[in-house]
N, C-alpha and C positions, 0 to 999 in steps of 0.2 A: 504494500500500500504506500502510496507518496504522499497520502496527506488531501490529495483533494477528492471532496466531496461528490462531485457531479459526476466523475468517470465512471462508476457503476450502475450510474441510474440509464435504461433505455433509452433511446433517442427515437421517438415518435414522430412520424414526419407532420409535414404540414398534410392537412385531410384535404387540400385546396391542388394541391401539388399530387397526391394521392389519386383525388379523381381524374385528372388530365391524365395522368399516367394510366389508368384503365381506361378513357376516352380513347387512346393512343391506340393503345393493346388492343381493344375489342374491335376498330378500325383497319389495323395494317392486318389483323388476322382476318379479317373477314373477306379484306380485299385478297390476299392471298390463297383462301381457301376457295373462293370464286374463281381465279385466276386457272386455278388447279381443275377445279370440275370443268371450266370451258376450253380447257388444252383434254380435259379427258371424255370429256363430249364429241369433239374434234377428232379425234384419235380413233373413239368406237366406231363414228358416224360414216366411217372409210372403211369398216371391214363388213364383215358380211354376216356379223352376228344379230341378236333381235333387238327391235325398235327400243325394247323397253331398257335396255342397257345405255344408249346415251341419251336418251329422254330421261332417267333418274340422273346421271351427272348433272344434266342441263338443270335440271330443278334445283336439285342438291346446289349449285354452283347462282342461280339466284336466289335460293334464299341466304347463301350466306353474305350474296349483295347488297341482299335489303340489311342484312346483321350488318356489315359495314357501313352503313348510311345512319343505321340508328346508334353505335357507337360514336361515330360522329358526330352527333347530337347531343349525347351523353346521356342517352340509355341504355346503360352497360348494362346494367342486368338482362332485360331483354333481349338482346343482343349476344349476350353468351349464351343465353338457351337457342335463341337460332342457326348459331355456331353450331352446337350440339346436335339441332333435326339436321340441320344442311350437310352435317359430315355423315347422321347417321343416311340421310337419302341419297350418299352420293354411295356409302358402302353397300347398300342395299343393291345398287346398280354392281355395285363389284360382284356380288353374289350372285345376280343374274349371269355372270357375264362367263 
């Protein structure tokens, strides 16, 4: 110990700084995972498998568009559960596929 007081205590951020930073996150993921479902919509839509395989990428990959728009806004909450359908409807196409 040195003597001072405050080095043990936590460091809490600011809750101001905290939500930008999940605005951020709930944003650049959603645009990403959109990014992914419309390269893998793309990808299906060339071979010679069934419709329903990059018709769920496609969906999967707007709803996580709409997730990225509402993050942006800063309705993170909302927004990670769209995450969550949009990756599970883009898996559900992987299972078809």
């Amino acid at each position: 110990m040195d003597g001072r007081g405050d080095s043990e205590t936590p460091d809490f951020g600011d809750p101001a700084l905290d939500a930008r930073r999940a605005r951020w996150t709930a944003a650049l993921t959603g645009a990403v995972l959109a990014l992914a479902g419309v390269a893998a919509a793309v990808l299906r839509a060339s071979g010679s498998g069934p419709v329903l395989v990059p018709a769920a990428y496609a969906v999967g990959a707007v709803v996580c568009a709409l997730a990225s728009v509402l993050g942006s806004r800063g309705r993170t909450r909302r927004a990670l559960w769209l995450l969550v359908v949009g990756a599970m409807v883009m898996a559900l196409g992987d299972q078809f596929d």
